[in-house]
C-alpha positions in Angstrom: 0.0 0.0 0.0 1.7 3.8 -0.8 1.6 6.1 1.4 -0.8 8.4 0.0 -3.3 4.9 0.5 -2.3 4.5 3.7 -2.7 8.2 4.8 -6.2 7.6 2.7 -7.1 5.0 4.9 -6.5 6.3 8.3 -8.7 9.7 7.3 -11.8 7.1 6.3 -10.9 5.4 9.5 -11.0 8.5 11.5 -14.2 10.2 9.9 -16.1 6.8 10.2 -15.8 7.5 13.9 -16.6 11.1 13.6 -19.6 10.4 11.6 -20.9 8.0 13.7 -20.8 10.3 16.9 -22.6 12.7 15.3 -25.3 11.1 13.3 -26.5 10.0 17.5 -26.5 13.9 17.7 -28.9 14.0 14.9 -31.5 16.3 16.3 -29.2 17.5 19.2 -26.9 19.8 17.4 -27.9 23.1 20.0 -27.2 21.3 22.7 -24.4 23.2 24.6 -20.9 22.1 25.4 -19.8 24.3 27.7 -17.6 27.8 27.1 -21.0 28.8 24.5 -20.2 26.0 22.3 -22.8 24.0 21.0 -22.7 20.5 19.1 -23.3 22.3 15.5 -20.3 25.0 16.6 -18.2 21.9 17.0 -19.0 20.7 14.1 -18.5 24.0 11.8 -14.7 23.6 13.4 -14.2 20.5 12.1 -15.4 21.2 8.9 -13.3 25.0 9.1 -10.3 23.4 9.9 -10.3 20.6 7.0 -10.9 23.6 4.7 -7.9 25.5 6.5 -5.9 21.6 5.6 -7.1 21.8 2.0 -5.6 25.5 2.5 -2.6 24.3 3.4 -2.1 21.5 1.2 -3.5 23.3 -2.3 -4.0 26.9 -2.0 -7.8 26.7 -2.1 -9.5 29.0 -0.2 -11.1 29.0 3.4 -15.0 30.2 2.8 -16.4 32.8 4.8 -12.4 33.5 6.5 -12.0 36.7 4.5 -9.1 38.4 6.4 -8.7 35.9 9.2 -6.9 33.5 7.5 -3.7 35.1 6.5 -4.0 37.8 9.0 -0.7 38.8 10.9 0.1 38.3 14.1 -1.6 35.0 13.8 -4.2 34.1 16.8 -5.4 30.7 16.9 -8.0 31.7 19.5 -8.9 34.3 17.7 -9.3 32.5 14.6 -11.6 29.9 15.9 -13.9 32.6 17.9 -14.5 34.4 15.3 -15.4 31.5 12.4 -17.3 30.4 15.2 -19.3 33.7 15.5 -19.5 33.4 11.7 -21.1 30.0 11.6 -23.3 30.8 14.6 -26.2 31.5 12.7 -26.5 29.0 10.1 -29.0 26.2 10.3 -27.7 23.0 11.5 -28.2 21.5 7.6 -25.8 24.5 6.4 -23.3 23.3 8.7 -23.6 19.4 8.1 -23.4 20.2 4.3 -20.0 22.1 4.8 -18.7 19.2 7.2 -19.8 17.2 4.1 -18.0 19.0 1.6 -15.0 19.7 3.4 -14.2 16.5 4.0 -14.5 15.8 0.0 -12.3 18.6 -0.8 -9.8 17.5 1.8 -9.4 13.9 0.7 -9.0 15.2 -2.8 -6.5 17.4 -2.1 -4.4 14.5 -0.6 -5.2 12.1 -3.3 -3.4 14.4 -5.6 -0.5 15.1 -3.3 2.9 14.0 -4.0 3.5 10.4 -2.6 7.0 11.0 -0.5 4.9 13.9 1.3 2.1 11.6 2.3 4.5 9.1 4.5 4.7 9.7 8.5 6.1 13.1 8.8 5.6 14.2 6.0 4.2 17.8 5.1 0.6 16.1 4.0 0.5 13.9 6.7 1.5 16.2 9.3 -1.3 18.7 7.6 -3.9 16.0 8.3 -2.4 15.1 11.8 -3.1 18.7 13.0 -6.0 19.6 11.2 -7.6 16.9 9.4 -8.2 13.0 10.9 -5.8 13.7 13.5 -7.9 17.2 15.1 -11.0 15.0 15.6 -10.3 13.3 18.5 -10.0 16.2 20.2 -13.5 17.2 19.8 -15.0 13.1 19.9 -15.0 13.4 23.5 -16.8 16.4 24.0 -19.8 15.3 21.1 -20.0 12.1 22.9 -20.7 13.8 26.2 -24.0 15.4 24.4 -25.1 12.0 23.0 
């Protein structure tokens, strides 16, 4: 199996758990998490931070991060409060269309990547460790505790 398979592989793994925590949110998406995050806010991040991946990885652009993205000094916190406060108001079957489609234009991205980058360390993986597959679990946890 290349690299680029195996890298593949381990995102379908990963989403097949995401995507079966929240389709036992279905219906539950307002619930709130704590800190004025609710299950849908969780889930625009997800989806935010593949399309800041597919960013990374292809130069395609971040919707609705008009002058966050690139902006200098760079704050993380600052970043995510204020897609957040972006995708606030969106119904619930906005923001499980753009998890949807994120996720597409993420795994496209890496299926046309160059192989050598796709191996452990590499710029693609390490791209999908921190803000693809490898950024879920850090929000499984907190989706599971609104099941």
């Amino acid at each position: 199996m290349s690299y680029r398979d195996e890298l593949l592989a381990q995102m379908s793994m990963a989403r097949g758990k995401l995507e079966s925590v929240v389709e036992a949110l279905h219906g539950r998406e307002d619930v709130d998490l704590g800190d004025g995050w609710r299950v849908r806010d969780i889930l625009a991040h997800i989806a935010l931070w593949e399309r800041v991946a597919t960013w990374k990885l292809d130069g395609s652009t971040v919707p609705n991060a008009e002058g966050l993205i690139d902006r200098e000094p760079w704050d993380l916190n600052g970043f995510n409060e204020e897609m957040r406060e972006r995708w606030r108001p969106r119904p619930v079957s906005a923001v499980r269309a753009e998890l949807s489609l994120a996720h597409e234009a993420l795994v496209a991205a890496v299926a046309l990547a160059p192989e050598e980058e796709c191996a452990v360390g590499g710029r693609v993986w390490t791209v999908i460790d921190e803000d693809g597959a490898g950024h879920y679990e850090q929000h499984v946890m907190a989706l599971q505790a609104a099941v």
